[in-house]
C-alpha positions in Angstrom: 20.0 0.5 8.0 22.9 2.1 6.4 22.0 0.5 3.3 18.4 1.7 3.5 19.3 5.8 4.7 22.1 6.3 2.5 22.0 3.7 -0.9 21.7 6.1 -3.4 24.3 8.3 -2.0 27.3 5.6 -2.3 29.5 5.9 -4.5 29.0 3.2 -8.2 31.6 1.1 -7.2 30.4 0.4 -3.6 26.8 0.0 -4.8 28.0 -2.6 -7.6 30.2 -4.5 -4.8 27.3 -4.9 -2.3 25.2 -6.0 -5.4 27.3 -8.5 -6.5 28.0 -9.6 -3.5 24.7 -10.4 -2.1 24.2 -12.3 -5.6 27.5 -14.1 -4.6 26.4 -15.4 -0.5 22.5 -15.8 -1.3 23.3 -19.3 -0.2 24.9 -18.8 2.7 24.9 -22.3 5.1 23.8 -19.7 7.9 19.9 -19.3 7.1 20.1 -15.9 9.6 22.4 -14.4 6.8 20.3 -15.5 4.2 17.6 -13.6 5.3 19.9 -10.4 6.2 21.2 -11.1 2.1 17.1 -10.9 1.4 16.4 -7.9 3.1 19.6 -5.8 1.9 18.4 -7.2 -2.1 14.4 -6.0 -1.4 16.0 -2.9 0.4 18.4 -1.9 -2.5 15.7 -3.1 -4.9 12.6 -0.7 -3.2 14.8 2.2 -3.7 14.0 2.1 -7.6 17.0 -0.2 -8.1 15.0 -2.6 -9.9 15.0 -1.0 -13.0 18.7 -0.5 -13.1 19.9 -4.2 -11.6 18.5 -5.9 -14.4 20.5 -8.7 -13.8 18.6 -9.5 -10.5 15.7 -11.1 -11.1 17.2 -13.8 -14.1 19.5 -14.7 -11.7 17.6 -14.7 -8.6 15.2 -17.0 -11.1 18.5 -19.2 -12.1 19.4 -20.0 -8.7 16.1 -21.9 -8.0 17.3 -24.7 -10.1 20.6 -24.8 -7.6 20.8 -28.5 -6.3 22.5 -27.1 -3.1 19.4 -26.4 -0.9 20.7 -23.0 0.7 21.0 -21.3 -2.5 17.5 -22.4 -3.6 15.9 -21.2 -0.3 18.0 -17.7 -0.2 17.1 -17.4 -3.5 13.4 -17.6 -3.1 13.8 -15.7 0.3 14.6 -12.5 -1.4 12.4 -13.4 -4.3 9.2 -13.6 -1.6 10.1 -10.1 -0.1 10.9 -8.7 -3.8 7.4 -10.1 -4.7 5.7 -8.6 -1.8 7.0 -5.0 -2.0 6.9 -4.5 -5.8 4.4 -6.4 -7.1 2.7 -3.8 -9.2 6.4 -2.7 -10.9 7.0 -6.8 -11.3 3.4 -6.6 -13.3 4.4 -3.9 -15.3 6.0 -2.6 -18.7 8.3 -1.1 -17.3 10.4 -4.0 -16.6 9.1 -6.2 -19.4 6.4 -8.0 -17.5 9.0 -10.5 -15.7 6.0 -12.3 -14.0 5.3 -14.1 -17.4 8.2 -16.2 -16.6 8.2 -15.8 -13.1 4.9 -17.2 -12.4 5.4 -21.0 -14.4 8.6 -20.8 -12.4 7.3 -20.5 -8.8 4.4 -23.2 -9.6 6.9 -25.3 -10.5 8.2 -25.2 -6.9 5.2 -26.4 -5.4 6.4 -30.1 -5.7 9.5 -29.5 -3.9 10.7 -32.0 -1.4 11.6 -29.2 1.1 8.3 -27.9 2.8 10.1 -24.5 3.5 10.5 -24.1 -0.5 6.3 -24.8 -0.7 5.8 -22.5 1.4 8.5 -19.7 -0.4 6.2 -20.7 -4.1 2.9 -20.5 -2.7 3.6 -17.1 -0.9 4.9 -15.4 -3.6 2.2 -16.4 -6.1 0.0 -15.0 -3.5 1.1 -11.7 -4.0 -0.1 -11.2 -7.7 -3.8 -12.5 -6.9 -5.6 -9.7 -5.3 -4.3 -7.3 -8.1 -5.5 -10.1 -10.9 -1.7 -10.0 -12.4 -2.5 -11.1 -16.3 0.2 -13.8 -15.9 -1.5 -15.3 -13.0 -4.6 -15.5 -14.6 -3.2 -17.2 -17.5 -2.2 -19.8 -15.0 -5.6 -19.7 -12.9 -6.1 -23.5 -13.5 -2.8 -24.7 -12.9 -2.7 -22.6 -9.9 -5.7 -23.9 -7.9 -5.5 -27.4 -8.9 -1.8 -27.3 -6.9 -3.3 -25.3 -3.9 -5.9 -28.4 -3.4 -2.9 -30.8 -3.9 -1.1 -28.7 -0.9 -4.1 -28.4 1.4 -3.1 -31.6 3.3 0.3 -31.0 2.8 1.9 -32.5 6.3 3.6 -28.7 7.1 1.4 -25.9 8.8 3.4 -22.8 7.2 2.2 -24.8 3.6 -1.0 -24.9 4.6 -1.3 -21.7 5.9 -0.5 -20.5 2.7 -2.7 -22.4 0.9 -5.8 -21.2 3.2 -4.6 -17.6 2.7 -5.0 -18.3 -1.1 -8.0 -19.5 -1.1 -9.4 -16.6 1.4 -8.6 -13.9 -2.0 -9.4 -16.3 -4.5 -12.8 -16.3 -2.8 -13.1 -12.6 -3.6 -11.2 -12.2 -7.1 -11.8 -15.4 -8.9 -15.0 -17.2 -7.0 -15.9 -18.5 -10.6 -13.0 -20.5 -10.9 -13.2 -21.7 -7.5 -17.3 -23.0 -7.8 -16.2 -26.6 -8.8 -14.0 -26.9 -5.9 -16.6 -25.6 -3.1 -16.5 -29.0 -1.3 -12.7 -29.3 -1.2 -13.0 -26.1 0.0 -15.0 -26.4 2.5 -13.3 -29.4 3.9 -9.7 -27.4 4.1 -11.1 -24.2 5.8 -9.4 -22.0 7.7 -9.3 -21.4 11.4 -11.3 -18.6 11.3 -14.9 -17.1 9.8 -14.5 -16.1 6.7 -15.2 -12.4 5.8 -19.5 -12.3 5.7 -21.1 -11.5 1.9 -22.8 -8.3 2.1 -26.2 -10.6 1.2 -26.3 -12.4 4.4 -25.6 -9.4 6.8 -28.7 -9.0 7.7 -29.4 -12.3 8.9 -26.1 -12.0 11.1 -27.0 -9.2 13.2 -29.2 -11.3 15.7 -25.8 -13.0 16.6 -23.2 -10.4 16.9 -23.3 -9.5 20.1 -22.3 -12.8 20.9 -19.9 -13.1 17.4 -18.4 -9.3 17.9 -16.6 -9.9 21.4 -15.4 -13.4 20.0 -14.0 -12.0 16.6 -11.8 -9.1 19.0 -10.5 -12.1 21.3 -9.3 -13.7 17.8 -7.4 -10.5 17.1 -4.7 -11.9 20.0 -4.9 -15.5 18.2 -1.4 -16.7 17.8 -1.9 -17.8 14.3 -1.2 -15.0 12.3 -3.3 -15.9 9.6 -7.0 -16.0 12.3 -5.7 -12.6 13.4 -5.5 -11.4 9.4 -8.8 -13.0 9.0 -10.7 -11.8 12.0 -9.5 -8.0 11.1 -10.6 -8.4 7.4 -14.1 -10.1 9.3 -14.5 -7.1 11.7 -14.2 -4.5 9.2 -17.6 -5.9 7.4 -19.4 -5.4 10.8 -18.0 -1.7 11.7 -21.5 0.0 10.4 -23.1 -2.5 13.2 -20.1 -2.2 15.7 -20.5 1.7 15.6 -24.4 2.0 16.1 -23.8 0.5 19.3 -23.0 2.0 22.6 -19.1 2.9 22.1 -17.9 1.5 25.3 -19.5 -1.7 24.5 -17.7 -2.4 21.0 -16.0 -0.1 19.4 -13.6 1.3 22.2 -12.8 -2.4 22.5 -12.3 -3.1 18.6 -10.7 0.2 18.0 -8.1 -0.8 20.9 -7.5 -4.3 19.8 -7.1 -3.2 15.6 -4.7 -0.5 17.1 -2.4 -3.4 18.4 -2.7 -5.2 15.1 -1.1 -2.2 13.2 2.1 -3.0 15.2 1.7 -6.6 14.3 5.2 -8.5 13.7 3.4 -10.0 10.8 3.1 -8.1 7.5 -0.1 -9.3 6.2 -1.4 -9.1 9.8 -0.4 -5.1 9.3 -2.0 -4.9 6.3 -5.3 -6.2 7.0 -5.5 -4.4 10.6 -4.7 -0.9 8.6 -7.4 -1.7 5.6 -9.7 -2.8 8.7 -9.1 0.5 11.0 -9.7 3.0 7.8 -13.0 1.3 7.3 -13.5 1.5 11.1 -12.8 5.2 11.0 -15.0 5.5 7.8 -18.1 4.4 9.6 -17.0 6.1 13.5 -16.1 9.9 12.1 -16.4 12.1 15.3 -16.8 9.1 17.6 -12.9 8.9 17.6 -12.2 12.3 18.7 -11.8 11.4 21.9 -9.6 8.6 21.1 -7.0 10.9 18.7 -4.6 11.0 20.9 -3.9 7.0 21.1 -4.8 6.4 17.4 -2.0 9.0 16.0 0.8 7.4 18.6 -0.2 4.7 16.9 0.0 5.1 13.6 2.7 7.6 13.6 5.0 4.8 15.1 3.8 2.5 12.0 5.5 4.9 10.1 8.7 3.3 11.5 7.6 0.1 11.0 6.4 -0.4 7.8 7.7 -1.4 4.6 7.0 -0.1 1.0 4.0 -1.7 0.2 2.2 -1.3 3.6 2.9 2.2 4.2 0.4 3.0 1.0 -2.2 1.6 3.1 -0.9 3.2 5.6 -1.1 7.1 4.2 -4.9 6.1 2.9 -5.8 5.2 7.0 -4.6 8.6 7.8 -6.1 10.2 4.9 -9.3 8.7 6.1 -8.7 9.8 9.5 -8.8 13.2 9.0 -11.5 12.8 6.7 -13.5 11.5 9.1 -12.6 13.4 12.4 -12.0 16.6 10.2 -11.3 20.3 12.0 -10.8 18.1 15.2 -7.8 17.2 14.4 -6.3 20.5 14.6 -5.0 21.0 18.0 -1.3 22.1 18.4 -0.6 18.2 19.8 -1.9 15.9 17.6 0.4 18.1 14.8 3.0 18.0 16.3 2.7 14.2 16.3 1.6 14.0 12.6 3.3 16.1 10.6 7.0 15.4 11.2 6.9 11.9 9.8 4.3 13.1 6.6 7.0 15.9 5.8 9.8 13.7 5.9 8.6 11.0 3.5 7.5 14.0 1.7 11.4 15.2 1.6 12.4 11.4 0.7 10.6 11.0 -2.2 11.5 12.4 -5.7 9.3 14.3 -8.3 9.4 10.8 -10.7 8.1 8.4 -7.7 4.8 7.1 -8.1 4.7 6.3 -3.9 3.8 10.4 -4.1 0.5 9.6 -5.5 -0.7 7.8 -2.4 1.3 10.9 0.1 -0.5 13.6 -2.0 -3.7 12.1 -1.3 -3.3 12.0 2.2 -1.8 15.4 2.4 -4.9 16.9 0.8 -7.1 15.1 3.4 -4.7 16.5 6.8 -4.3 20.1 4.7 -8.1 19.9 4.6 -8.9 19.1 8.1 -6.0 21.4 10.0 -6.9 24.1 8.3 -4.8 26.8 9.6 -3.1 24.3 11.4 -1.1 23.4 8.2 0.1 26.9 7.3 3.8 26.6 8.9 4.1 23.7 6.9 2.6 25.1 3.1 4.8 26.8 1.6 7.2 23.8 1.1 4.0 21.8 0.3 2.3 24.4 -2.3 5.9 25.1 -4.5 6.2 21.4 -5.3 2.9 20.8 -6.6 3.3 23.7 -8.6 6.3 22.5 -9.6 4.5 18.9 -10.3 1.7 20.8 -12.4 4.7 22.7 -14.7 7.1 19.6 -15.5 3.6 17.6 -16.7 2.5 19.8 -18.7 6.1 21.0 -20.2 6.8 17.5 -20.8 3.3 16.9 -22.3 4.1 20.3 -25.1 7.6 18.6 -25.6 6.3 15.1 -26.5 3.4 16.7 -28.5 5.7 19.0 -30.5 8.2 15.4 -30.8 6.4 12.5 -30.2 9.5 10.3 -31.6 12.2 12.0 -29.1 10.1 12.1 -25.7 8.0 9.9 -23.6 4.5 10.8 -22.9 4.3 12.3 -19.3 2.4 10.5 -16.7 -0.4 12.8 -16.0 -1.4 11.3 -12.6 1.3 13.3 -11.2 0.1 16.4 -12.3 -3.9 15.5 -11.4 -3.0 14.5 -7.7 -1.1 17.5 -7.3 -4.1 20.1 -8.6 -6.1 18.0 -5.8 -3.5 18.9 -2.8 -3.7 22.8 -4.2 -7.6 22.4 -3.6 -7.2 21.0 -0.1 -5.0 23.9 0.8 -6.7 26.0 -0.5 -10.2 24.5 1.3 -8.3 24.2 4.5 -6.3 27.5 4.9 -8.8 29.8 2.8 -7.4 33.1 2.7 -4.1 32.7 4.1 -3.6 31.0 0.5 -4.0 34.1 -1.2 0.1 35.1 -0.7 1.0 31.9 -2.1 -1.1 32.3 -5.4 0.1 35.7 -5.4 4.0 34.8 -5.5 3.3 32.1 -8.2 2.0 31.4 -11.6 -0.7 28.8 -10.9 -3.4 30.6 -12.7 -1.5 30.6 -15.6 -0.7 26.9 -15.1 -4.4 25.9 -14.1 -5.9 27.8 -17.7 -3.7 24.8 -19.4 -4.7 22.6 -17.5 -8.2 23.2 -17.8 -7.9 22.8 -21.7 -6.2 19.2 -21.7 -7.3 16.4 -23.4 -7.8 14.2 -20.3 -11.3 14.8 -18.3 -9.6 13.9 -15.4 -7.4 16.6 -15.5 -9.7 19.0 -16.4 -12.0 17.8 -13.6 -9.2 18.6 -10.7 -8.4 21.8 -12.5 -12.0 23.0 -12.9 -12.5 21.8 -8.5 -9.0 23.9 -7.7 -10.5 26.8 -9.8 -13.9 26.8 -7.8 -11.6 26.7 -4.6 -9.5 29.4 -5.6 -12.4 31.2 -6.4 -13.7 30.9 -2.9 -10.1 31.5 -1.2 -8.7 34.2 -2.8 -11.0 35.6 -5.6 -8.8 38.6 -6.3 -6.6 36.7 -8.0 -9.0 34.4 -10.3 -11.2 37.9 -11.4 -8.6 38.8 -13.8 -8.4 35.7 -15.5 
């Protein structure tokens, strides 16, 4: 915890120590400080740390080949929760597309003697597939002929993982999958697979039967049938919700709630994905229910690691998408807000995890309305602020293409988009903040860049501010 709150604030020589250190006990005989080792490596590594411990994942990589089993299974402990809260950065330039070995090395691993080791290589492969890393890809074959090699593998944690890699190679790679079908089915999971939009319509005669079955397999103790039957539920939630609410969806809605505070990640994940779909299809039919649902995920916030808490920002987004100007009573604020505004405060001007935050801050700016105004001020000057690094950066790397990087114009485009949600939600009270700024000058930049997306966000803020505060756009 100390680690987590207060890393980047330690002084060089402390952070080095701890880093070398965890590198030195990895293999620790105790498997409880192996995983505490894991945890402190993914933790120091999720604070951005991954670019500047370079060293980490080539020896992290090295220490698989260890004959001493401890130090092979610490190893690929901290490599599994690496994998699982950075795999788009472990996919990336940025750190010279490490996956490329990475990948061959984990499917090396699923041979091992130790079943614990399997199950480490298969879970961390399954990380890259939903995103269609190129490296796994390139190893599609290899891949899926060792998954059917593992799927009477003696261990149930093995197995598990195999089923769970078959469940998304269904959806992302069905074509390489086609010559296996009757392995497939033979393996199946403990669970019904998520329905194909094609044969909906012949399900619905059985759901009221299927429905009340699929919520009891939320409680399952398998954590992979409770992953499942979320993932399954969210197909039906345009069926769920045209029925009486009592009958279904209080019950689903309930049930999906508990899932959120699963002890199991992917559990989380799928319940989260599941209840923004949910929320999609129910819009004002959880109004009444806003109450339980923000205790809820407000105490997620807590809970949840890097990867997760993106889903977790697009549920609320949805949220207050869905239940809109309902949402802004004096209570359910002062339940939301605090934990939004203090990731907001945690996370720097260069961090992509913003992108995902400013999205969901536009949604809640747009449904509290003037609900949002003690809190806008702070909220408005930093996406100005976004807007004028982007495009200063963007004139320096114009002017010297050979000293400066290009900027990353997402940061600027997500932040025009929160300046239209304020400005939709709190109308004319925006009008002093336009006034004690130089947005207008900004957004006539903006609206003559290169990129149509940016130009699309500027030209939606301008009809906005229009609306809002025309006083200030007439000159222009």
């Amino acid at each position: 915890n100390n680690v987590k709150a207060h890393y980047q604030s330690f002084p060089q020589p402390v952070a080095e120590f701890i880093k070398q250190e965890c590198l030195n006990n990895i293999g620790d005989a105790s498997s409880l400080i192996r995983a505490t080792i894991g945890i402190l490596i993914t933790t120091i590594a999720s604070k951005g740390e991954l670019q500047m411990w370079p060293e980490l994942l080539p020896q992290l990589c090295n220490l698989l080949n260890s004959e001493d089993y401890n130090t092979c299974e610490g190893a690929f402990g901290a490599l599994q929760k690496i994998c699982e809260d950075s795999s788009e950065l472990l996919d990336s330039d940025a750190l010279n597309r490490p996956l490329n070995v990475m990948i061959p090395k984990f499917l090396q691993f699923f041979k091992h003697c130790s079943p614990k080791i399997r199950s480490h290589a298969i879970a961390c492969v399954n990380q890259f597939i939903m995103d269609r890393a190129q490296a796994l890809m390139e190893n599609i074959d290899t891949f899926i002929e060792h998954l059917f090699a593992l799927a009477v593998d003696e261990d149930p944690e093995v197995r598990k993982n195999v089923c769970r890699a078959l469940v998304m190679l269904l959806e992302v790679r069905i074509d390489r999958l086609i010559p296996h079908m009757h392995s497939i089915i033979q393996v199946g999971p403990a669970a019904p697979l998520p329905p194909s939009p094609g044969c909906m319509q012949g399900m619905v005669p059985y759901l009221p039967e299927l429905i009340p079955h699929l919520i009891r397999c939320l409680s399952d103790k398998k954590a992979l049938v409770r992953s499942i039957a979320c993932w399954t539920l969210s197909r039906y939630a345009h069926w769920v919700v045209s029925q009486p609410p009592d009958m279904y969806l209080k019950p689903l809605m309930t049930e999906l709630l508990k899932r959120i505070l699963d002890s199991n990640k992917r559990v989380q994940e799928a319940a989260c994905s599941a209840f923004a779909t949910l929320e999609e299809e129910a819009c004002t039919e959880l109004v009444p229910y806003l109450s339980f649902i923000l205790d809820t995920l407000v105490f997620a916030f807590g809970k949840y690691q890097h990867k997760n808490l993106l889903i977790l920002y697009d549920a609320i987004g949805t949220l207050a998408d869905s239940v809109g100007h309902h949402l802004n009573q004096p209570e359910y604020i002062q339940k939301l807000m605090p934990p939004l505004i203090q990731k907001w405060n945690e996370l720097k001007d260069e961090d992509k995890d913003l992108f995902p935050l400013l999205e969901c801050l536009s949604s809640v700016a747009t449904a509290l309305q003037s609900g949002f105004l003690p809190y806008c001020e702070p909220v408005y000057q930093r996406c100005v602020t976004l807007v004028q690094k982007t495009l200063a950066q963007a004139m320096m790397y114009n002017q010297h293409p050979e000293q400066y990087e290009a900027p990353d114009k997402d940061f600027m485009i997500v932040a025009l988009d929160l300046l239209s949600g304020l400005a939709e939600g709190l109308g004319c009270h925006v009008e002093q903040l336009v006034a004690r700024s130089n947005i207008m000058t900004l957004l006539f930049q903006c609206m003559q860049d290169t990129m149509p997306e940016v130009r699309q966000s500027s030209f939606a803020l301008l009809g906005d501010l229009t609306k809002a505060c025309f006083v200030h756009v007439k000159p222009c």
